[in-house]
C-alpha positions as CSV (number, residue, x, y, z in Angstrom):
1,X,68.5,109.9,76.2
2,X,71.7,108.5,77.9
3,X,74.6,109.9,77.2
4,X,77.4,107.6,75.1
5,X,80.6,107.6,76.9
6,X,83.6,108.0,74.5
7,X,86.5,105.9,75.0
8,X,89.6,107.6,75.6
9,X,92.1,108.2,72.7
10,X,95.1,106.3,72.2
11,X,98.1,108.5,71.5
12,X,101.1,106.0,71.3
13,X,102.2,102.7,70.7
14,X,105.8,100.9,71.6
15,X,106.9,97.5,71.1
16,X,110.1,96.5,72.1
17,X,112.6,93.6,72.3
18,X,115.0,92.9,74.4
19,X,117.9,90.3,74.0
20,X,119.1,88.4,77.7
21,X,122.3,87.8,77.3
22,X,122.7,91.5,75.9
23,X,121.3,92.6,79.5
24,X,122.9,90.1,81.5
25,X,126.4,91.4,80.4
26,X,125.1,94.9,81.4
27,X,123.7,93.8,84.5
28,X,127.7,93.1,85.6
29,X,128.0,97.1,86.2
30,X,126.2,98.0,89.0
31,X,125.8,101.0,87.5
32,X,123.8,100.0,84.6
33,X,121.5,98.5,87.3
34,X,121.2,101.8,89.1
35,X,120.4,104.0,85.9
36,X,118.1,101.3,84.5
37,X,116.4,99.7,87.3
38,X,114.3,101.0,90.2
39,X,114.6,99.5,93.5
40,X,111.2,97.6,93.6
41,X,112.2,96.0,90.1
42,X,115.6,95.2,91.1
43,X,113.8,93.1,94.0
44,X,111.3,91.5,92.2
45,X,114.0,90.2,89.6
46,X,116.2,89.0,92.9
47,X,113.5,86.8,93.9
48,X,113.4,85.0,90.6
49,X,115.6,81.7,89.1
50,X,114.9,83.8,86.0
51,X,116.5,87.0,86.6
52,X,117.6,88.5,83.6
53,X,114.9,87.5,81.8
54,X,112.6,89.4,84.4
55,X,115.2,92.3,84.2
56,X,115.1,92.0,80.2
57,X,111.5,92.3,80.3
58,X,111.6,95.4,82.4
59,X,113.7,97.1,79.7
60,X,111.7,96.2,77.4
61,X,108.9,97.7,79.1
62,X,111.0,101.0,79.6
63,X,111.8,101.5,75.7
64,X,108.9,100.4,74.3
65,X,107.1,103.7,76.7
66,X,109.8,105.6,75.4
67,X,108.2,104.9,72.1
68,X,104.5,105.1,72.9
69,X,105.6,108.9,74.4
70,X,107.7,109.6,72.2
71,X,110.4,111.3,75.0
72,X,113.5,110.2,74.7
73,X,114.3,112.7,77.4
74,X,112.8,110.4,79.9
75,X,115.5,108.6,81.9
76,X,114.7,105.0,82.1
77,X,115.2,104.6,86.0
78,X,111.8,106.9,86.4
79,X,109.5,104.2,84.3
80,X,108.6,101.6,87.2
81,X,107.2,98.1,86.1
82,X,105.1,96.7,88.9
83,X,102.8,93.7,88.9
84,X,99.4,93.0,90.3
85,X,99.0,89.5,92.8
86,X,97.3,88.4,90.1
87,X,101.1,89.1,88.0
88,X,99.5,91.3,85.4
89,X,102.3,93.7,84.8
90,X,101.6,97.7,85.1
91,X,103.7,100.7,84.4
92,X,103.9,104.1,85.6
93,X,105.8,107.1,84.9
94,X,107.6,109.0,88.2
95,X,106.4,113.0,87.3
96,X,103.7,112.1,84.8
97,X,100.2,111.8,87.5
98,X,97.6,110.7,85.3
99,X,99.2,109.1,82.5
100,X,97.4,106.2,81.2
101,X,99.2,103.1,79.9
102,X,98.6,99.2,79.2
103,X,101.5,97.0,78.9
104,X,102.1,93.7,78.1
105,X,105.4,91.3,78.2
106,X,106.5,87.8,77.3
107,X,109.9,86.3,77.5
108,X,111.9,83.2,76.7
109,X,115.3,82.5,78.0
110,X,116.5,84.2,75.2
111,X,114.6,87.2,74.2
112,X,112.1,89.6,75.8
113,X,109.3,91.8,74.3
114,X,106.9,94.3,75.7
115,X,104.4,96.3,73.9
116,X,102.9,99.5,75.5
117,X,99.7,101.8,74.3
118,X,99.3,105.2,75.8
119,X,95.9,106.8,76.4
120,X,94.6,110.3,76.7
121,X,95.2,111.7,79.6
């Protein structure tokens, strides 16, 4: 008899949104940039008419893992949005080898939301 394979638990959910002009008026400090933002998103923005709605995105993407974890401990610059060449986004956690996430993000010009479920490591 084969074996069923069990599909791996989910153990989080986040959703967040994020509003553009709220993180276009950050994005003035360069320090918000540096504590938000890792260098490989701040690129990828850079190379985009849309900026900071790319950049709202990201954030998005960075609270709404907060959420799924539930860590508020974890500082936003070590979650790193990254996209596939097909432009599927991805998310990974620096210091967290294994963790398992799906993520998904839309944006207008004026708002940004991401939604993110965590698996079972």
């Amino acid at each position: 008899m084969a074996k069923k394979s069990i599909p791996p638990a989910v153990t989080g959910l986040g959703v967040d949104l994020a509003e553009v002009a709220r993180v276009r008026r950050l994005a003035a400090d360069p320090r918000f940039l540096k504590r938000v933002f890792t260098p490989g998103e701040l690129a990828y923005a850079a190379r985009s008419k849309n900026r900071f709605e790319r950049l709202a995105a990201r954030f998005a993407v960075k609270e709404a893992v907060i959420k799924a974890l539930d860590d508020t401990s974890l500082p936003l610059n070590s979650i790193e949005v990254e996209n596939s060449e097909s432009g599927r986004p991805a998310v990974a956690v620096k210091g967290r080898p294994g963790l398992r996430l799906l993520v998904s993000i839309s944006h207008t010009a004026a708002y940004a939301s991401a939604a993110v479920i965590a698996f079972e490591a």
